[in-house]
PDB file with one MODEL, atoms N, CA, C and O in Angstrom:
MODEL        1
ATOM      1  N   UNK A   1     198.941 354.941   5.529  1.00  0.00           N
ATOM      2  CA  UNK A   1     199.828 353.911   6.027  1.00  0.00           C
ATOM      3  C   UNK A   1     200.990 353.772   5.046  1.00  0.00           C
ATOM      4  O   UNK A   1     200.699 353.738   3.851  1.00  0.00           O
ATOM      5  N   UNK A   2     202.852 353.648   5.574  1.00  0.00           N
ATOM      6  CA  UNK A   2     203.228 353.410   4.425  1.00  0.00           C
ATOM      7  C   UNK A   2     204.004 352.374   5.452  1.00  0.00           C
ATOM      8  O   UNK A   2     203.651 351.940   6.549  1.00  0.00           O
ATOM      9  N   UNK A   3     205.455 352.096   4.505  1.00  0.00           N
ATOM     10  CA  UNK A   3     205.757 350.703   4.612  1.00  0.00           C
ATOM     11  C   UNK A   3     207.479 351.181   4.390  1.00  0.00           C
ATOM     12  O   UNK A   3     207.887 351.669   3.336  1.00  0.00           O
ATOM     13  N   UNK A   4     208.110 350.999   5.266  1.00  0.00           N
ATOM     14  CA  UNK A   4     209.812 351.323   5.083  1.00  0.00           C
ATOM     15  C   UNK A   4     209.721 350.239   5.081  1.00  0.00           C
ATOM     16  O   UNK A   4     209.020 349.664   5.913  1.00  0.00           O
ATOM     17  N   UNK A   5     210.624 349.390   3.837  1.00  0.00           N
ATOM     18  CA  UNK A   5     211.144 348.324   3.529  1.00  0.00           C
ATOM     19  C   UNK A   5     212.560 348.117   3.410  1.00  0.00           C
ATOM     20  O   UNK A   5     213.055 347.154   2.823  1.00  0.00           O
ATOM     21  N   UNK A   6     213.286 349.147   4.045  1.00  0.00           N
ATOM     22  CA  UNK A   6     214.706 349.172   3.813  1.00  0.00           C
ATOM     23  C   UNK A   6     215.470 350.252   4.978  1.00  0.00           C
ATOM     24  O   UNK A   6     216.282 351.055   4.519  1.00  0.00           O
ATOM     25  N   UNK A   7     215.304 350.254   5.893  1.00  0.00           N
ATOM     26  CA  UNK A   7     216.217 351.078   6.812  1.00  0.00           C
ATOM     27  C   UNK A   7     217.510 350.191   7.639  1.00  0.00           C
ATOM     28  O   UNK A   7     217.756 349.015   7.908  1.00  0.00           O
ATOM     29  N   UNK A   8     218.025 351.280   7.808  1.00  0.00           N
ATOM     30  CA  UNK A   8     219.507 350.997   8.561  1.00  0.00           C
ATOM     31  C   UNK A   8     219.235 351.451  10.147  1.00  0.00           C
ATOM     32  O   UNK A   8     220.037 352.244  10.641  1.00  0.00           O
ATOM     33  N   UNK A   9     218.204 350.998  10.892  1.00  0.00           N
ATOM     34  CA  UNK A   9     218.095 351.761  12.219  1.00  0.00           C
ATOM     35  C   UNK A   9     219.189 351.608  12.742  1.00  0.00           C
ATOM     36  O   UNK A   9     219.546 352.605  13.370  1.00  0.00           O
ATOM     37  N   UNK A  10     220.373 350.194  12.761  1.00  0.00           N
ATOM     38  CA  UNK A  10     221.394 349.890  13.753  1.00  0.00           C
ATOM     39  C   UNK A  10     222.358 350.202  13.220  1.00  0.00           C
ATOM     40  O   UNK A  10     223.347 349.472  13.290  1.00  0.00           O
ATOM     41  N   UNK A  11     222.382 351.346  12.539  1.00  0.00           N
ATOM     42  CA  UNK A  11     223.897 351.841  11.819  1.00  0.00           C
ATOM     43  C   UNK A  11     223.622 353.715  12.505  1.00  0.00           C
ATOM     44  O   UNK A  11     222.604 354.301  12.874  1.00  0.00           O
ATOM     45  N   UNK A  12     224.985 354.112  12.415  1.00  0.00           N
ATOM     46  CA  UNK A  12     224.548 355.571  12.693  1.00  0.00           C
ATOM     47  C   UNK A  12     224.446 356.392  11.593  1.00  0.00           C
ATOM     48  O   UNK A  12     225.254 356.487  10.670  1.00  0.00           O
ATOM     49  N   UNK A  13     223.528 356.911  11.726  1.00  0.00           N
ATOM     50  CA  UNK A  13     223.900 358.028  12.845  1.00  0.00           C
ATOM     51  C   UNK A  13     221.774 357.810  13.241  1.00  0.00           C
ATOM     52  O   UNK A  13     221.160 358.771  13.705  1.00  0.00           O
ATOM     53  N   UNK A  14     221.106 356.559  12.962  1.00  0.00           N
ATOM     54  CA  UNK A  14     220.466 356.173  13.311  1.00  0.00           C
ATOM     55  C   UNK A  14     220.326 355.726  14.192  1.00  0.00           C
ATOM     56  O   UNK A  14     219.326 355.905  14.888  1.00  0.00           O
ATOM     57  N   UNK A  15     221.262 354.994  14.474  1.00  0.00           N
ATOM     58  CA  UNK A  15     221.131 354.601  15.934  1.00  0.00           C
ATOM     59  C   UNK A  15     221.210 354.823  17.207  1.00  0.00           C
ATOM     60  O   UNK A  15     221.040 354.184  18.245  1.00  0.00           O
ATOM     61  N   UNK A  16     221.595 356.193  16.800  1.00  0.00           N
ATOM     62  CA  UNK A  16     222.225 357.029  18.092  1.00  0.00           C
ATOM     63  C   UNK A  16     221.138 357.418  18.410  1.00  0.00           C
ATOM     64  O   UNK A  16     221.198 357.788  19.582  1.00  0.00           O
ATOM     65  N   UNK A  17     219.512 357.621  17.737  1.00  0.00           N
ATOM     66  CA  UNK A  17     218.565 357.966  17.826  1.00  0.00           C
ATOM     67  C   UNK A  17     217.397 357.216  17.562  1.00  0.00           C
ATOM     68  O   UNK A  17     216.349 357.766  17.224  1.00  0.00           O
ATOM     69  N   UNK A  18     217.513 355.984  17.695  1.00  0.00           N
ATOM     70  CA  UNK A  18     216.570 354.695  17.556  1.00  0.00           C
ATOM     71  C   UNK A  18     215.617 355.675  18.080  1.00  0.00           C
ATOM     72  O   UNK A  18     215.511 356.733  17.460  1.00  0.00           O
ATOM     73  N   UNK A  19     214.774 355.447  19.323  1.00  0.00           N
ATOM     74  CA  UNK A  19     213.394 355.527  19.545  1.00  0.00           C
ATOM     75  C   UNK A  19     212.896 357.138  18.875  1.00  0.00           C
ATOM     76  O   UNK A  19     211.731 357.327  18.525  1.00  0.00           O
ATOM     77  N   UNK A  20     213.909 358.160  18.775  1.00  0.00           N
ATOM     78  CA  UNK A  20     213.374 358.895  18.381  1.00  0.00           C
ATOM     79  C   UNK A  20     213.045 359.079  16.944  1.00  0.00           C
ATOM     80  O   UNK A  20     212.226 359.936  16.613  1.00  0.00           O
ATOM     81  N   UNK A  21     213.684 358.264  16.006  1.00  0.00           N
ATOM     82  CA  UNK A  21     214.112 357.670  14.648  1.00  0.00           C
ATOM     83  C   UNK A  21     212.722 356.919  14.264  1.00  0.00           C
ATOM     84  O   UNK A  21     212.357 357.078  13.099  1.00  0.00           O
ATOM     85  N   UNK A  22     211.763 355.983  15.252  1.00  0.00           N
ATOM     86  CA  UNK A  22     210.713 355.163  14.927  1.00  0.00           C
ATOM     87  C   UNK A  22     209.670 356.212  15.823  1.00  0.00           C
ATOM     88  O   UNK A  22     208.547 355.826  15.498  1.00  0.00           O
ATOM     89  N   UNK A  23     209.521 357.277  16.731  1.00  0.00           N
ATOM     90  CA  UNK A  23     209.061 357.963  16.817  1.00  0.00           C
ATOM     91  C   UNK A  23     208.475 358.724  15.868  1.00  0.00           C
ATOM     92  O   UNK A  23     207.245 358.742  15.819  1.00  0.00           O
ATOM     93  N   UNK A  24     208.992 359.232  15.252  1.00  0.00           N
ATOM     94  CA  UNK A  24     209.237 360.707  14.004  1.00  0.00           C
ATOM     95  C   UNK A  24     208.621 359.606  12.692  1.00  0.00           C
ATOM     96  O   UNK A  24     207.657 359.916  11.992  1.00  0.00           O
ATOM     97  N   UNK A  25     209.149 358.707  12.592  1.00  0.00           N
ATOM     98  CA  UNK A  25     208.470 357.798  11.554  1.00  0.00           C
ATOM     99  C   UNK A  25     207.195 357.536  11.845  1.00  0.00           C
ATOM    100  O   UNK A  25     206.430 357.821  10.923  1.00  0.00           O
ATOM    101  N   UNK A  26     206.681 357.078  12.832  1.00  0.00           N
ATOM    102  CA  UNK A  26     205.295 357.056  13.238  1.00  0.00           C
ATOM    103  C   UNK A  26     204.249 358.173  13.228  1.00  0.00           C
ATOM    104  O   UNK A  26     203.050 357.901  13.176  1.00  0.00           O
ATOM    105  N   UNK A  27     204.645 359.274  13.272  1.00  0.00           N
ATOM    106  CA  UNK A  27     204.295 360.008  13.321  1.00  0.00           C
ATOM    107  C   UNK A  27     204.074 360.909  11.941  1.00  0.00           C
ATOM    108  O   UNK A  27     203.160 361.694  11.686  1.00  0.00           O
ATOM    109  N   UNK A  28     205.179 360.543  11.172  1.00  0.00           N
ATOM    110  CA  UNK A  28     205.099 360.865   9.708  1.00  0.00           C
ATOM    111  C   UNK A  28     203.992 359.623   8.443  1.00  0.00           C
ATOM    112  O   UNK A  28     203.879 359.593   7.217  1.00  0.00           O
ATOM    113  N   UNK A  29     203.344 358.723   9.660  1.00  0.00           N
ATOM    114  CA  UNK A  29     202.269 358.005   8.926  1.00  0.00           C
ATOM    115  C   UNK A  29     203.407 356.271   8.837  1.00  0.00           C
ATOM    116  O   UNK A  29     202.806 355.197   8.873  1.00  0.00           O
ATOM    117  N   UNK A  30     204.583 356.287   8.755  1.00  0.00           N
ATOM    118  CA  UNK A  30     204.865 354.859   8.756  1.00  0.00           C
ATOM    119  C   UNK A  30     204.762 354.214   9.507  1.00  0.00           C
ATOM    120  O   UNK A  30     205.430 354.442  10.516  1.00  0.00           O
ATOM    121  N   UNK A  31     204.011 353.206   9.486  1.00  0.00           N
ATOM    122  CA  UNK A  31     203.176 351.979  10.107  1.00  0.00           C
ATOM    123  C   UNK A  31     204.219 350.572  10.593  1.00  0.00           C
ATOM    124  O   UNK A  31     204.224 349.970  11.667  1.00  0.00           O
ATOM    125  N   UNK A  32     205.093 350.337   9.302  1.00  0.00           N
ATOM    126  CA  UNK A  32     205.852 349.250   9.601  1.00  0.00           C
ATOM    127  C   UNK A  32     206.924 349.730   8.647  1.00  0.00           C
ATOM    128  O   UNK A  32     206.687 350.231   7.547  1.00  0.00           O
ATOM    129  N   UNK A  33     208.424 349.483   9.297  1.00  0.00           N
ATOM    130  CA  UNK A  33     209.986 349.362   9.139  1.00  0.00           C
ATOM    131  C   UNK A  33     210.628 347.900   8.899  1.00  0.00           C
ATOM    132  O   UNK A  33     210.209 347.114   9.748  1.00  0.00           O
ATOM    133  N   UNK A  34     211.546 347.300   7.962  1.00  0.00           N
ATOM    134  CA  UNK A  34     211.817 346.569   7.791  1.00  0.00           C
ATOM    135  C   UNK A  34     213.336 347.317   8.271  1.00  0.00           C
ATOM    136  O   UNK A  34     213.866 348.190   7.585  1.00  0.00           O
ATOM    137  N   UNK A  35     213.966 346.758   9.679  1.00  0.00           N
ATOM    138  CA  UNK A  35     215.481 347.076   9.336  1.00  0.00           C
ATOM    139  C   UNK A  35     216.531 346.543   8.852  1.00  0.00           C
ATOM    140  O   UNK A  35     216.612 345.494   9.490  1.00  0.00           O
ATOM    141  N   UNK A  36     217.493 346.581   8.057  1.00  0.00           N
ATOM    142  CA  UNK A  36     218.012 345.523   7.508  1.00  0.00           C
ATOM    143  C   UNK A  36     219.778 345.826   7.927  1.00  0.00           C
ATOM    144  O   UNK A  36     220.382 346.887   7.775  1.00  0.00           O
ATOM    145  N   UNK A  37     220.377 344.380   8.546  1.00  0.00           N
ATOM    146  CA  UNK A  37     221.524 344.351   8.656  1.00  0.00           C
ATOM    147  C   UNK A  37     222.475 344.424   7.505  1.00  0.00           C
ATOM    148  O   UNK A  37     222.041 344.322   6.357  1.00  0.00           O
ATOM    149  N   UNK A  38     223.553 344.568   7.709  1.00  0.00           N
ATOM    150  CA  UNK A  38     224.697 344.366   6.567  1.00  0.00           C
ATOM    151  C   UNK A  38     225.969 343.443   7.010  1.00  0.00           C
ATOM    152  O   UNK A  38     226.991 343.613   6.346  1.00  0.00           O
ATOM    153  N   UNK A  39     226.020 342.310   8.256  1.00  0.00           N
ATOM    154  CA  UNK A  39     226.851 341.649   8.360  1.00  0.00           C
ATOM    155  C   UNK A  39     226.020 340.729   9.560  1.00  0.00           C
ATOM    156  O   UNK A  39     224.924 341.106   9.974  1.00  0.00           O
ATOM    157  N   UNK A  40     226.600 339.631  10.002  1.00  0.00           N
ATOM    158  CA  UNK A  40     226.205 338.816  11.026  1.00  0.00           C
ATOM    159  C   UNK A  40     225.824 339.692  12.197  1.00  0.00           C
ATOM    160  O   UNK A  40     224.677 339.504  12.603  1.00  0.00           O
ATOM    161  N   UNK A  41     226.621 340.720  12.904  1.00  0.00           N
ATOM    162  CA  UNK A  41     226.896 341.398  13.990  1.00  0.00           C
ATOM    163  C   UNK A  41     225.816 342.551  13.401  1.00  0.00           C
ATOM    164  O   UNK A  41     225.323 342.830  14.494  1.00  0.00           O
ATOM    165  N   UNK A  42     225.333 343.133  12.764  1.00  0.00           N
ATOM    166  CA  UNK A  42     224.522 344.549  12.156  1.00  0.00           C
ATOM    167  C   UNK A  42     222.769 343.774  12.203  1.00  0.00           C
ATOM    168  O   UNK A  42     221.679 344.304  12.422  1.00  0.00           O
ATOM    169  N   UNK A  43     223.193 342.148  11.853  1.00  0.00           N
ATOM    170  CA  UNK A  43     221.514 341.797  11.541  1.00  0.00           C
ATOM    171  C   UNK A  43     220.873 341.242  13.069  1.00  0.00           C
ATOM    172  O   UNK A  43     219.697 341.126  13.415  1.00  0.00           O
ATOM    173  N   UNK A  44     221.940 341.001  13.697  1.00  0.00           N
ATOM    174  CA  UNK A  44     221.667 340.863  15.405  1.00  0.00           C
ATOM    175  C   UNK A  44     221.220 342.289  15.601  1.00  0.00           C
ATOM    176  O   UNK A  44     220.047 342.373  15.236  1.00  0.00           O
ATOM    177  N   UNK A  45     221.484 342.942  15.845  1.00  0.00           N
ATOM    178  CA  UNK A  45     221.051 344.214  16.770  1.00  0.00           C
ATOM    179  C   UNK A  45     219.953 344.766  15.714  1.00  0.00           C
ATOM    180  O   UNK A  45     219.319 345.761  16.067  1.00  0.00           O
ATOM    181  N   UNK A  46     219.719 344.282  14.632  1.00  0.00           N
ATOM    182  CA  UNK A  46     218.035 344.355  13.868  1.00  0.00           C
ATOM    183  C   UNK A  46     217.445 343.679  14.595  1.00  0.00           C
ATOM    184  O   UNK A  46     216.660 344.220  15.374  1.00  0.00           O
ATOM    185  N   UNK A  47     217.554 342.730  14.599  1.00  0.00           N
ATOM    186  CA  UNK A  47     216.994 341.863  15.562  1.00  0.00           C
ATOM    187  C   UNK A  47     216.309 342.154  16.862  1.00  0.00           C
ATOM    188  O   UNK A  47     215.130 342.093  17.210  1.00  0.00           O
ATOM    189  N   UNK A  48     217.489 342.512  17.509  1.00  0.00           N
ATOM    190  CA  UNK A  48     217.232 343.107  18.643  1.00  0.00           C
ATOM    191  C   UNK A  48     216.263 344.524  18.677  1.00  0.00           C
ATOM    192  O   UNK A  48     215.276 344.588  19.409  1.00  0.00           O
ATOM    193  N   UNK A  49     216.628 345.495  17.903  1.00  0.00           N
ATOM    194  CA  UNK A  49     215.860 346.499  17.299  1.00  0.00           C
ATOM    195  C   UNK A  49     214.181 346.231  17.184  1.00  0.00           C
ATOM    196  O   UNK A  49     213.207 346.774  17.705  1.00  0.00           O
ATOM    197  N   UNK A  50     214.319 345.368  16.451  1.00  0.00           N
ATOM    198  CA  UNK A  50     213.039 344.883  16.029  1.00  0.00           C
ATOM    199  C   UNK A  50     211.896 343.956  17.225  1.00  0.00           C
ATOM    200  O   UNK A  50     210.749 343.612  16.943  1.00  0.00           O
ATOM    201  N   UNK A  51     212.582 343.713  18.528  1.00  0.00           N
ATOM    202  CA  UNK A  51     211.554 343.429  19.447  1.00  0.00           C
ATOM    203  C   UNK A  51     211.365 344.333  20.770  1.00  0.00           C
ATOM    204  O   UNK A  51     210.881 344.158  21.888  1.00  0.00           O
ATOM    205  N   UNK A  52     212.066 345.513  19.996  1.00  0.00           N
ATOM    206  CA  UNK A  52     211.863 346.602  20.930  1.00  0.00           C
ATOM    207  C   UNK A  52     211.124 347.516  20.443  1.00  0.00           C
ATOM    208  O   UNK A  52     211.117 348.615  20.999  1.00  0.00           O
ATOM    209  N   UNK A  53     210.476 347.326  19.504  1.00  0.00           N
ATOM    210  CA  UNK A  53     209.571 348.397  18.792  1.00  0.00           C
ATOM    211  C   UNK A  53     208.352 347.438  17.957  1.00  0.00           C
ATOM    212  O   UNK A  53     208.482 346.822  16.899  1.00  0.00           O
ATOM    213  N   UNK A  54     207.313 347.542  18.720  1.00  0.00           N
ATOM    214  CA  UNK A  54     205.892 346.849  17.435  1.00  0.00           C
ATOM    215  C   UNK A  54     206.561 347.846  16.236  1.00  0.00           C
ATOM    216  O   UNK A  54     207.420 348.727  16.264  1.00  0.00           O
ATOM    217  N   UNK A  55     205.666 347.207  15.097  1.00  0.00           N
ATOM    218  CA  UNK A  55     205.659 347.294  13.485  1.00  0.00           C
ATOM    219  C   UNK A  55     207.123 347.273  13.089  1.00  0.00           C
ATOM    220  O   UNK A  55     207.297 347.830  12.005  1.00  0.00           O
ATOM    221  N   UNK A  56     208.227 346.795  13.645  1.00  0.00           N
ATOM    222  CA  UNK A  56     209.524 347.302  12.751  1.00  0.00           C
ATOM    223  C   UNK A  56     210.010 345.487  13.055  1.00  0.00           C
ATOM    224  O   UNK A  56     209.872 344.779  14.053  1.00  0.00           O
ATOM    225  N   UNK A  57     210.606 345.216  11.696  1.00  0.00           N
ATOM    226  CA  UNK A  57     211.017 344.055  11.974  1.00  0.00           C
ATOM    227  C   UNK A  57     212.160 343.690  10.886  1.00  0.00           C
ATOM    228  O   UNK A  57     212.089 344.248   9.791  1.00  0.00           O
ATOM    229  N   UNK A  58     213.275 342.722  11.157  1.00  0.00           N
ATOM    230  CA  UNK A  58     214.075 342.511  11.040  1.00  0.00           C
ATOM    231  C   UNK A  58     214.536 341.412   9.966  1.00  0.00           C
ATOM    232  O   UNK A  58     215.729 341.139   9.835  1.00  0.00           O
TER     233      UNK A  58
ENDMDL
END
């Protein structure tokens, strides 16, 4: 089990590939993603990110 405590899912060139991005992570053993915004508008769509995928949160 590991633990991303720091990703940028809602920035690109991540984002252009969200599900396949927490796919490939899951699969590489990470369990839970912390995504983290960098402005008002970046920590919304974590947000959003984050209730579209169990274990990844915002």
């Amino acid at each position: 089990m590991y633990f991303d405590t720091h990703a940028h899912l809602d920035l690109p060139p991540l984002c252009d590939a969200e599900d396949d991005v927490v796919r490939r992570a899951r699969e590489a053993g990470v369990t839970h993603i912390v995504t983290i915004g960098i402005d008002p508008e970046s920590d919304e769509r974590a947000v959003e990110i984050a209730h579209r995928h169990g274990g990844v949160y915002a």
